[in-house]
C-alpha positions as CSV (number, residue, x, y, z in Angstrom):
1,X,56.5,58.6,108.3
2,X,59.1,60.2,106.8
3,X,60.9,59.7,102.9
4,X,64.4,60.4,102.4
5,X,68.1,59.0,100.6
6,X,70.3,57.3,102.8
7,X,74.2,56.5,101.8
8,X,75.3,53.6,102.4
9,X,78.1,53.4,105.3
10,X,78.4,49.6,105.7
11,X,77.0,46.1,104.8
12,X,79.1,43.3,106.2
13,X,78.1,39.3,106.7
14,X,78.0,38.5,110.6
15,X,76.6,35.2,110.1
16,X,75.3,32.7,107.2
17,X,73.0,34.8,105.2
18,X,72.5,37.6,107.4
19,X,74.0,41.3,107.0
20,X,74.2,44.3,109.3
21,X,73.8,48.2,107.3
22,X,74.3,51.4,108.3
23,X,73.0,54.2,106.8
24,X,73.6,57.6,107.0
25,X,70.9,60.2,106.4
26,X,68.0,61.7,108.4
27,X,66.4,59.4,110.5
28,X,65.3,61.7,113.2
29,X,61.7,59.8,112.7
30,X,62.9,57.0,114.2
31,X,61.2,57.1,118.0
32,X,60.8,54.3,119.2
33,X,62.1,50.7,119.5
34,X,60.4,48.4,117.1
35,X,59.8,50.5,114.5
36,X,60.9,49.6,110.6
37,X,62.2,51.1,107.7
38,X,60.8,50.3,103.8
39,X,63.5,50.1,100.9
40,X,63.0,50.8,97.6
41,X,64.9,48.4,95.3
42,X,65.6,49.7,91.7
43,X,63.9,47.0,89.3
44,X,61.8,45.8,92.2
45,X,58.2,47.1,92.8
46,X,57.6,46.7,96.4
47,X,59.4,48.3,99.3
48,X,61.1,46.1,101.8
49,X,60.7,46.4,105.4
50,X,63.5,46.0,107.7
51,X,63.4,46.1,111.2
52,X,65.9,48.8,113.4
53,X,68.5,48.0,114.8
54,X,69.9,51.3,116.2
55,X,69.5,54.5,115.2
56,X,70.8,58.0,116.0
57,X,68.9,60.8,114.7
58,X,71.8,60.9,111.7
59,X,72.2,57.0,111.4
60,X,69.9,53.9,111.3
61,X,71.5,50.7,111.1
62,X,69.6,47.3,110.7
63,X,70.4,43.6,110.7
64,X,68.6,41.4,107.5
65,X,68.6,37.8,106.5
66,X,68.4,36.9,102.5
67,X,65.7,35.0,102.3
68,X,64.3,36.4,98.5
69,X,65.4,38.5,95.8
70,X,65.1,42.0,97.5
71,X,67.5,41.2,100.0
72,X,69.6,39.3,97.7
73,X,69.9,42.7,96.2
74,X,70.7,44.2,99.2
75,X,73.4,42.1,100.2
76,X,75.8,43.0,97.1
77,X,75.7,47.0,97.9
78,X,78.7,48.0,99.3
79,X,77.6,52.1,98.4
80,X,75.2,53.8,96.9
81,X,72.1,55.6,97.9
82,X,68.9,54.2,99.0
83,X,65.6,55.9,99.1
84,X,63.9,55.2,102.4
85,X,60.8,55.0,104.3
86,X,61.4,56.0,108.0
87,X,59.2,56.2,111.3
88,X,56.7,53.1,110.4
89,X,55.5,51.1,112.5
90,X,54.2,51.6,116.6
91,X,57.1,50.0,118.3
92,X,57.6,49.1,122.1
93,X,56.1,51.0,124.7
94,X,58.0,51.6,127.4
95,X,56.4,52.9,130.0
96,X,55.0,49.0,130.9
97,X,57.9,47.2,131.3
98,X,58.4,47.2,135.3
99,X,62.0,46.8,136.8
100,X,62.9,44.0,134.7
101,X,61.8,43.6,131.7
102,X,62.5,39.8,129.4
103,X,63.8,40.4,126.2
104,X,62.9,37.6,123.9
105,X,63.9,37.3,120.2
106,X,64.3,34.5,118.0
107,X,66.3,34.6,114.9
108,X,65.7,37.4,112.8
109,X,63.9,38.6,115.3
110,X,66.5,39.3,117.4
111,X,67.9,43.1,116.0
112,X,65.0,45.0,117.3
113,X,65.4,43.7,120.9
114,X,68.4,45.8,120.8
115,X,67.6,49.2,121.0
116,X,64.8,48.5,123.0
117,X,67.3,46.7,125.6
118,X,69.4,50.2,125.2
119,X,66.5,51.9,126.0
120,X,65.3,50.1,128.8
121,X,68.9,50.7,130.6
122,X,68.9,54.9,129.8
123,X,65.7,54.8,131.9
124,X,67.4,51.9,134.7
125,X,65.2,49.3,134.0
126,X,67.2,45.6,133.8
127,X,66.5,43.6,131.6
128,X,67.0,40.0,131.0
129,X,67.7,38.8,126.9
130,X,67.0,35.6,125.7
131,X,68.0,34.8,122.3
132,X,67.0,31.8,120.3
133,X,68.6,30.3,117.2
134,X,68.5,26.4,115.5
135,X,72.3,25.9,115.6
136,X,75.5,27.4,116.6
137,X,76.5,28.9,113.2
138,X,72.8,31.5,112.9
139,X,74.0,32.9,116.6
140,X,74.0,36.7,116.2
141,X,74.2,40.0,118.5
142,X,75.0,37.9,121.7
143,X,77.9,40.2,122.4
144,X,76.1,43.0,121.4
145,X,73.8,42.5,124.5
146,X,76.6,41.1,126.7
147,X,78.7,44.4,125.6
148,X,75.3,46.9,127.5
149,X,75.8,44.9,130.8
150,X,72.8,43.0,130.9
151,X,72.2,38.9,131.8
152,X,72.0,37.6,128.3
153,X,70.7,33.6,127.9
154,X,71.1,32.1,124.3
155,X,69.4,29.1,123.1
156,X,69.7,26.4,120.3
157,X,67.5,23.6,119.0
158,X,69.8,21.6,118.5
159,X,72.1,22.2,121.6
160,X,75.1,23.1,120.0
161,X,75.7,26.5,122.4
162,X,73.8,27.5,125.2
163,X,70.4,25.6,126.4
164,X,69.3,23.0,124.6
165,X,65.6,23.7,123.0
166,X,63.5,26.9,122.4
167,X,63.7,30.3,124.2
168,X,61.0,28.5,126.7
169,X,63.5,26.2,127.6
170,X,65.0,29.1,129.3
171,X,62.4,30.6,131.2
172,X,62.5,28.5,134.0
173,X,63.8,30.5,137.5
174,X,63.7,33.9,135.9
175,X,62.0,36.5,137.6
176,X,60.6,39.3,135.4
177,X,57.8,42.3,134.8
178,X,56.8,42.1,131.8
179,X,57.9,40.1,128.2
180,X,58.7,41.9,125.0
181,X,59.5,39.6,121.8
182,X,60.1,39.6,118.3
183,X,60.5,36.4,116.4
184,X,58.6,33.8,114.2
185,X,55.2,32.9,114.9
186,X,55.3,29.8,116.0
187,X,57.8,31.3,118.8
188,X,55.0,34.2,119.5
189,X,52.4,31.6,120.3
190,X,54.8,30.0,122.5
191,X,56.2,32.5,124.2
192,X,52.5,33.6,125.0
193,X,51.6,30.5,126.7
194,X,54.7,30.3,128.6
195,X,55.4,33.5,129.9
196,X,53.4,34.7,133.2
197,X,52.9,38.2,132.7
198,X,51.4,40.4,130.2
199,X,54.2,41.3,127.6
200,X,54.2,43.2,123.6
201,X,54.7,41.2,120.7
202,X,56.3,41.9,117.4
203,X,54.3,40.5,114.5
204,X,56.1,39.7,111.2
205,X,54.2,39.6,108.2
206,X,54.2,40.3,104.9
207,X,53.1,44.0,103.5
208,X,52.3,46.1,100.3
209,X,52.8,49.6,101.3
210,X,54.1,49.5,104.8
211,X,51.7,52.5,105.9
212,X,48.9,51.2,106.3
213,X,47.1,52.5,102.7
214,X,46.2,48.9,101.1
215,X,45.2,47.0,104.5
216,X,47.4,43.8,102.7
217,X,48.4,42.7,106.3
218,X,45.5,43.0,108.1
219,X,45.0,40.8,111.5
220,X,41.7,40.6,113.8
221,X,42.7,41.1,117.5
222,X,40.3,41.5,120.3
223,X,39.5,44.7,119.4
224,X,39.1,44.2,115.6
225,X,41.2,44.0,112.6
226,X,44.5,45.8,112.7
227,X,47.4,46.4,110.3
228,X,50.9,45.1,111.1
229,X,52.4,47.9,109.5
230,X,50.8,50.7,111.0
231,X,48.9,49.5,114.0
232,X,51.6,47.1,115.2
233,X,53.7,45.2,114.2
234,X,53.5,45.4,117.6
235,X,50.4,44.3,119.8
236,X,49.8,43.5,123.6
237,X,49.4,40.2,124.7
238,X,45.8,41.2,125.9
239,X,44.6,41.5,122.3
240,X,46.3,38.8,120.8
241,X,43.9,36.4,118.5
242,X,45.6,33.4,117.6
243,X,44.1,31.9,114.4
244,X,43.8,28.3,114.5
């Protein structure tokens, strides 16, 4: 983990309620894909964590939905300087993904997926992308994925682009290694009882710190109670507890 002040490059709308920001500082922490950055708000007293986007050891960039006041803040700065949190979380491993990989993100979810899919390609992996939204209008990044040369599949709910359904809708006939998603919960679950192999899954949940001091987001897996901030938010299917 790593504190610093990133300027503000950008912070533009690409769909209803969503923004993509770049900032510009050091954010040579930033490893792996997965991995989320904390934002300290003046006037407000806890950090918010934002998934990555992309990064470059000068840059990170991430993609947020306003959904409460913090990022309601966040969506009116067009400059300024932001002190950040960098390097938190365990992110994506790799070295498990096989030949080719199944990117699935739903939502929100979705941003993370991308420099993991970029990732995946430097070391000639391919990867398939699903990407699931409700309607046409909350359909995000899809070019970005189309734009790295991979087979990208998007879904709605309510069949206004793409397949018709859930991101499971789309699993049918695909042949794949290994599953890595990032979404809501009740997508998790059922992405885990629909996909066939083993896979890593990207927990979101609500934290205090963000480095694992205060234990606030605390989940029991197989092998005991982990924190989402600093032992995930990431965790393999294999020690997946889902609560009933």
């Amino acid at each position: 983990m790593k504190q610093g002040y990133f300027t503000i490059a950008s912070n533009d709308k690409i769909a209803e309620n969503v923004y993509k920001m770049q900032l510009l500082g050091d954010a040579s922490s930033i490893v792996n894909a997965g991995e989320f950055i904390n934002i300290k708000l003046d006037g407000l007293y806890l950090r918010r964590p934002i998934s990555v986007y992309d990064a470059t050891p000068k840059s990170v960039t991430i993609i947020y939905k306003v959904v409460g006041k913090g990022t309601e803040v966040m969506s009116s700065m067009k400059d300024g300087v932001l002190d950040v949190l960098t390097g938190l979380g365990n992110g994506y491993d790799l070295s498990l993904s096989g030949d080719k990989p199944l990117l699935i993100g739903g939502g929100v979810g979705v941003p993370p997926l991308y420099l993991l899919c970029k990732k995946l390609i430097s070391e000639n992996k391919k990867p398939t992308v699903i990407l699931g939204f409700n309607t046409s209008s909350e359909i995000i990044l899809e070019k970005d994925f189309l734009d790295l040369g991979v087979d990208v599949i998007v879904t709605t709910v309510d069949g206004s682009y793409g397949v018709k359904g859930f991101v499971t809708n789309a699993l049918d006939g695909l042949d794949y290694t290994y599953v890595y998603t990032c979404g809501p919960l009740p997508m998790l679950k059922a992405v885990y009882n629909a996909t066939k192999t083993s896979g890593e899954y990207s927990f979101e949940e609500r934290m205090g710190c963000g480095f694992g001091a205060c234990m606030g987001c605390s989940c029991k897996t197989l092998y005991g109670n982990k924190r989402i901030c600093k032992d995930g938010p990431v965790l393999k299917k294999e020690e997946i507890i889902w609560e009933k």
